[in-house]
KEKE-3310 file (N, C-alpha, C; in steps of 0.2 Angstrom, whole numbers, plus 5000, padded with zeros to 4 digits):
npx = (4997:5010:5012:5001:5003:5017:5011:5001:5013:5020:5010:5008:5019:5015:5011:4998:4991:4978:4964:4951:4938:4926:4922:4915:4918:4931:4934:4929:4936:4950:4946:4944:4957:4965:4961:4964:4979:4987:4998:4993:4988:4978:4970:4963:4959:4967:4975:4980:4986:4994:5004:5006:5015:5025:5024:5015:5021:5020:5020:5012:5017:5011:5004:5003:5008:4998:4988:4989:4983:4991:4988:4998:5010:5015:5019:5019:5024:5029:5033:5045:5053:5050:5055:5047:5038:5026:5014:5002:4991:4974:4961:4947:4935:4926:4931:4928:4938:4953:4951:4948:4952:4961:4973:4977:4982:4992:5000:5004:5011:5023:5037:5031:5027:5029:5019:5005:4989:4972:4954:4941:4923:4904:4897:4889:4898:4899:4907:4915:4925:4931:4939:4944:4952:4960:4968:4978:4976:4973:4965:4946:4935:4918:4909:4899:4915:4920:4927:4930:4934:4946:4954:4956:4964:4977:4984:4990:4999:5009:5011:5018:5027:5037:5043:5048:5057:5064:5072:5083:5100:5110:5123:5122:5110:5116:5127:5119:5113:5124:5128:5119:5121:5133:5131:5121:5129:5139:5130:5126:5139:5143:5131:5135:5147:5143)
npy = (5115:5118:5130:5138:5141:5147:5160:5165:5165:5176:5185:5186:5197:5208:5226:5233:5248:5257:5269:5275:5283:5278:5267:5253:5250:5252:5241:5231:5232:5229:5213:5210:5211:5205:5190:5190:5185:5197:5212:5222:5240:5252:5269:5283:5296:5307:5315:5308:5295:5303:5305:5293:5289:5300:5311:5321:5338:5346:5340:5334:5336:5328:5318:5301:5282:5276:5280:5272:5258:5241:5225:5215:5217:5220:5232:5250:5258:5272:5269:5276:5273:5258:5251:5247:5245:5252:5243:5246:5258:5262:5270:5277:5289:5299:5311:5316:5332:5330:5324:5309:5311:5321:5319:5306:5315:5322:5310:5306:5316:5314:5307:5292:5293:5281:5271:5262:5267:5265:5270:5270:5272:5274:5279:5282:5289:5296:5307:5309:5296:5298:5308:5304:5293:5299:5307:5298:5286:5270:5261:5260:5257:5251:5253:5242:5234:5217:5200:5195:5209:5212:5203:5212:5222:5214:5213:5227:5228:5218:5225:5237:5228:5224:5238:5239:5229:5236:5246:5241:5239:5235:5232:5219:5213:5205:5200:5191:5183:5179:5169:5162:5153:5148:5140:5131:5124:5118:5109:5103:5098:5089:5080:5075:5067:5058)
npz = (5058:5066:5060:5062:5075:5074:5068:5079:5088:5082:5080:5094:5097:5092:5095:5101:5100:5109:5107:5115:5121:5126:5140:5138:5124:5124:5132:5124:5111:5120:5122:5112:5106:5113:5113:5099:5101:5104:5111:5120:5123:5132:5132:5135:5129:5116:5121:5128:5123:5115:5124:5129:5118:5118:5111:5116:5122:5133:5145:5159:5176:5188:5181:5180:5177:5179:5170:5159:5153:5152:5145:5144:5151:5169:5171:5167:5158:5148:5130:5127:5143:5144:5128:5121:5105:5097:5085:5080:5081:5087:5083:5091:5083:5086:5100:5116:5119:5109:5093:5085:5071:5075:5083:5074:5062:5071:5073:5061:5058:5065:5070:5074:5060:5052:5057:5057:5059:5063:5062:5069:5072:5077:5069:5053:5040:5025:5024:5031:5036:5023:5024:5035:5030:5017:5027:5030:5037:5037:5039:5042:5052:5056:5071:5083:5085:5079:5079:5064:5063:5066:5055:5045:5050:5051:5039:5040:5051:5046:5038:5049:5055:5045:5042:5052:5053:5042:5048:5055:5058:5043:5042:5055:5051:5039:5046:5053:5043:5036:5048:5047:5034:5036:5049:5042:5031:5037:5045:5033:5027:5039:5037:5023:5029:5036)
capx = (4997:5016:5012:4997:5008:5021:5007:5000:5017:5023:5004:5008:5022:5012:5010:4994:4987:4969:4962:4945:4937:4921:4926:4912:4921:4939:4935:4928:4941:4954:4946:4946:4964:4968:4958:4970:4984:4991:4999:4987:4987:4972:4972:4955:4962:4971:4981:4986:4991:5003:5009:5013:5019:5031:5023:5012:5026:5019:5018:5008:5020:5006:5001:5007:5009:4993:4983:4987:4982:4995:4987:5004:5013:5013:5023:5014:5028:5028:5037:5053:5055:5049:5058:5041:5035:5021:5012:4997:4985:4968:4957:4940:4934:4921:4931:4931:4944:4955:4947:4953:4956:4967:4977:4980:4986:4997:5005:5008:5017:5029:5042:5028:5023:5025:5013:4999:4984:4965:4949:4935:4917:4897:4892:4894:4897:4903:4912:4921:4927:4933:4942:4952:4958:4964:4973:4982:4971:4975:4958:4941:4931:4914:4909:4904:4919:4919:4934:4931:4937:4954:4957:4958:4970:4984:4989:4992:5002:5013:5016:5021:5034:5041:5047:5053:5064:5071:5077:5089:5107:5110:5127:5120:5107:5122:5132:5115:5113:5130:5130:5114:5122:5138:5128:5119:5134:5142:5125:5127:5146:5140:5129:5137:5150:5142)
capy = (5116:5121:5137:5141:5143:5153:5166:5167:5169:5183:5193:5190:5202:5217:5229:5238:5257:5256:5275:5277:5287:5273:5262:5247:5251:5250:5236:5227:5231:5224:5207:5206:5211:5199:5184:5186:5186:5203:5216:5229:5247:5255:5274:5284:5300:5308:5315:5302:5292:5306:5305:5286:5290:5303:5317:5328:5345:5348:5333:5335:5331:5324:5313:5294:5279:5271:5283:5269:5250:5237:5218:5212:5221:5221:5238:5253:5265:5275:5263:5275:5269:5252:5249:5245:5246:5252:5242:5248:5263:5260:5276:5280:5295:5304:5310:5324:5335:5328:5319:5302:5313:5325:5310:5304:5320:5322:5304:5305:5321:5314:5301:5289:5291:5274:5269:5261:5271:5262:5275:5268:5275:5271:5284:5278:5294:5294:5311:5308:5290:5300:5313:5301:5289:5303:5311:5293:5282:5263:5257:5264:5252:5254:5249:5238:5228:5211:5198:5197:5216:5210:5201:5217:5225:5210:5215:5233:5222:5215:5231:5239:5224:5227:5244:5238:5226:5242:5248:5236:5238:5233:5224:5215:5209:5202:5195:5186:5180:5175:5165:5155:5151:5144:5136:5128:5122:5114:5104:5098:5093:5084:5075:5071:5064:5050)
capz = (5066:5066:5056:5066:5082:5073:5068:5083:5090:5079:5084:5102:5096:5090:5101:5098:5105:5107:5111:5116:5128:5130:5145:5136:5117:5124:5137:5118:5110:5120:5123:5105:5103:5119:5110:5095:5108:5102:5117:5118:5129:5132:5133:5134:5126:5110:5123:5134:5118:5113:5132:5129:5113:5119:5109:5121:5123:5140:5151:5166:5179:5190:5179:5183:5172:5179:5164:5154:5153:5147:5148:5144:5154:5175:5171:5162:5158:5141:5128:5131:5148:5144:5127:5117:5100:5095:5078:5076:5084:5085:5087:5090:5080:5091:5107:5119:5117:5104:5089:5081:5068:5077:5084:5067:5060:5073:5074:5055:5058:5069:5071:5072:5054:5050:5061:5052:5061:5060:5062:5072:5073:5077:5064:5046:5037:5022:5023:5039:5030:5017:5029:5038:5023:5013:5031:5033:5041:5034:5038:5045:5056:5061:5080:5087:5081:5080:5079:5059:5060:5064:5049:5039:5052:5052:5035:5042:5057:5044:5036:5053:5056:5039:5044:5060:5049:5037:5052:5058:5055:5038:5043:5060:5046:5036:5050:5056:5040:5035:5051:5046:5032:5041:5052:5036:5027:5042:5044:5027:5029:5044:5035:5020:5030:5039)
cpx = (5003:5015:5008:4999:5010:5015:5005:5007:5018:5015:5006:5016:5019:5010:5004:4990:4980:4967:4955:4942:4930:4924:4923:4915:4930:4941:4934:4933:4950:4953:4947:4952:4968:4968:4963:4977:4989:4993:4994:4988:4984:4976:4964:4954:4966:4976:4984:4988:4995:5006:5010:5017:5026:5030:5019:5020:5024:5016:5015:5012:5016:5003:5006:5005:5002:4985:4983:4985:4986:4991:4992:5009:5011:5011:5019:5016:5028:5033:5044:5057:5055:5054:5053:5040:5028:5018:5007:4993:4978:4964:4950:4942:4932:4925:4932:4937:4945:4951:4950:4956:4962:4974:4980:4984:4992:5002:5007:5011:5022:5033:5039:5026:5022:5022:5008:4993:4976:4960:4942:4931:4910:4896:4896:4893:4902:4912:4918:4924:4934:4940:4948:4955:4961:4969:4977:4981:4971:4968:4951:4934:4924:4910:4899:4908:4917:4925:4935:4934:4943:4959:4960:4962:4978:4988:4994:4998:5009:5017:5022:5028:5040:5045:5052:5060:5068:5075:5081:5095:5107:5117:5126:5115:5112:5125:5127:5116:5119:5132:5124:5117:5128:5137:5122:5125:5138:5135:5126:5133:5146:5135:5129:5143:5149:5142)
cpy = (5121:5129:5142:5145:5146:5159:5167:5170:5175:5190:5195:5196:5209:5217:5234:5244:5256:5264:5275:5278:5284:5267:5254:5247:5248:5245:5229:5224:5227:5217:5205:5206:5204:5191:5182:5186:5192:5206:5219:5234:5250:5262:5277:5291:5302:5309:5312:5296:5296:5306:5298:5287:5294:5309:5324:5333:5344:5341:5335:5331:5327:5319:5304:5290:5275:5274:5275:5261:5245:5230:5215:5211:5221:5230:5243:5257:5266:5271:5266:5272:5260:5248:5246:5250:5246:5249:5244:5252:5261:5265:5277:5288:5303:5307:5315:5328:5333:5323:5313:5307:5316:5320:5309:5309:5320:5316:5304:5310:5319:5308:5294:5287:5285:5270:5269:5264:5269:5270:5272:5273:5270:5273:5280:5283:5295:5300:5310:5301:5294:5305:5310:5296:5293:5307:5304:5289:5273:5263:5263:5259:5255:5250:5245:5234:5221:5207:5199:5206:5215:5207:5206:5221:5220:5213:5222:5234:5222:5221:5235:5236:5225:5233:5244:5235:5231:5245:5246:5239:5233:5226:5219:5211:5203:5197:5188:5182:5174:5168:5159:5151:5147:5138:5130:5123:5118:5110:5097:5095:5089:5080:5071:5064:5057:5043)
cpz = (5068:5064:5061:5073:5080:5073:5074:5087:5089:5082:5090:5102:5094:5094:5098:5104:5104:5112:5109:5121:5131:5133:5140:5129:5117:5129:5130:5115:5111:5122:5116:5104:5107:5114:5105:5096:5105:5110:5115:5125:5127:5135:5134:5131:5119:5116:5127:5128:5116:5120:5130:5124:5113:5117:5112:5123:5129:5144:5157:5169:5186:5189:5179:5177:5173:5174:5157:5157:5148:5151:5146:5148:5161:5175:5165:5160:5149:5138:5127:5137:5147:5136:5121:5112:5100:5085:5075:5082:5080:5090:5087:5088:5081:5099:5108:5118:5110:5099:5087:5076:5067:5076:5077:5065:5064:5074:5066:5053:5061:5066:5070:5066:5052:5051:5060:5058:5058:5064:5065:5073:5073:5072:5058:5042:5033:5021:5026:5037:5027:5019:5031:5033:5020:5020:5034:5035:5037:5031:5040:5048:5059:5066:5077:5084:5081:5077:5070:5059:5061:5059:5045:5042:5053:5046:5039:5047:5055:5041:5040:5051:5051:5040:5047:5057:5045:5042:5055:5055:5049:5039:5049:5056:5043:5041:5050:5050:5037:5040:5048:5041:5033:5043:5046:5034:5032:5043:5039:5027:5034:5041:5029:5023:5034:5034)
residu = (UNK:UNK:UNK:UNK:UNK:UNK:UNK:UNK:UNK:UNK:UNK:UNK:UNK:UNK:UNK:UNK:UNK:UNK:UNK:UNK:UNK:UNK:UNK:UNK:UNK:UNK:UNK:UNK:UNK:UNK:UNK:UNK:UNK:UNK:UNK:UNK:UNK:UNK:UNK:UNK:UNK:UNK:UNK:UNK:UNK:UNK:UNK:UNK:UNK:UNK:UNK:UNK:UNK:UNK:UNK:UNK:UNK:UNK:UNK:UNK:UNK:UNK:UNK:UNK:UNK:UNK:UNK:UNK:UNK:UNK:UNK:UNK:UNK:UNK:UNK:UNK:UNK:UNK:UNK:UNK:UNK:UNK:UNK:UNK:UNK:UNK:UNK:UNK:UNK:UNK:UNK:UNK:UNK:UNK:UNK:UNK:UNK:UNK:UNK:UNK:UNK:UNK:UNK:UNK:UNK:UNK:UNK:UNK:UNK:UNK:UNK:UNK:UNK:UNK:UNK:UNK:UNK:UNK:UNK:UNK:UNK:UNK:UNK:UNK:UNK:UNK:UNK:UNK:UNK:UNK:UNK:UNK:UNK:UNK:UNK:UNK:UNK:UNK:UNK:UNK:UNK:UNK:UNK:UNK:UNK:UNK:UNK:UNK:UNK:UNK:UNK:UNK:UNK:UNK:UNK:UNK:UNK:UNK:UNK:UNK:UNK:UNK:UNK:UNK:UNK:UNK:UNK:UNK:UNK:UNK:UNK:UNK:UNK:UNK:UNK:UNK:UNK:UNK:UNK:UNK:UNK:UNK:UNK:UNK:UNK:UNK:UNK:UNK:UNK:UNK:UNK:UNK:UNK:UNK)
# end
């Protein structure tokens, strides 16, 4: 039971990108994300996911913060102003303008790279499959989703996290650690000596 709480704690830490430009696909999508209490922001474009992401060059300065949807969040600002990680993009592949594929291409050009990227579609076409797994695409999901499809996005979760952790200051790791330790060994002295 113990365990079960941690896990779900640690998802209600992933923050996950959901772009899709179907209101019924991206309304789906984040019940399921909500249900496995992940963060989730809905977008309904490629380009208003590289506007949260910080990648769109030309920001339309008309455009306000209320393009996105955060159910975690009151507040809906790009995760520069807000200070948010993103773990995982989740794109449809079919959309006006920009494609899933685009979107992909261009988040595994950037900064983003290590941003594990899934590939949602109706159509089951093996080419387009094939297209986005070899241009970076972890997974490739075909709609309608259903919760069993989030099983096979958590690994991809864990990988993110991983990352996040290489990133950390290597001696604020140390310190921390060395304190656990400390704080270990002072336990123990405390309890041989009763």
């Amino acid at each position: 039971m113990q365990q079960r709480q941690q896990q779900q704690q640690e998802q209600h830490h992933f923050h996950v990108l959901a772009v899709d430009d179907s209101v019924i696909d991206r309304k789906l999508l984040e019940k399921l994300l909500k249900v496995s209490s992940y963060q989730v922001t809905c977008v309904d474009s490629g380009d208003k996911a590289l506007e949260y992401l910080g990648l769109l060059n030309n920001l339309d300065p008309h455009s306000t913060a209320s393009s996105f949807s955060s159910t975690s969040s009151s507040c809906s600002q790009p995760p520069q102003q807000e200070g948010l990680k993103v773990n995982l993009i989740m794109t449809d592949f079919c959309m006006p303008g920009m494609s899933g594929y685009d979107l992909l291409k261009r988040v595994k050009g950037s900064s983003w790279k290590d941003v594990p990227v899934v590939v949602m579609s109706s159509e089951n076409v093996p080419s387009i499959i094939s297209m986005c797994l070899e241009g970076g695409a972890e997974e490739f999901l075909l709609k309608p989703l259903q919760l069993s499809d989030l099983d096979k996005i958590q690994t991809y979760l864990l990988k993110s996290l991983h990352h996040s952790c290489t990133n950390i200051d290597k001696t604020d790791l140390i310190d921390h650690v060395d304190e656990d330790i400390n704080n270990n060994n002072d336990d123990n002295n405390n309890n041989n000596n009763r």
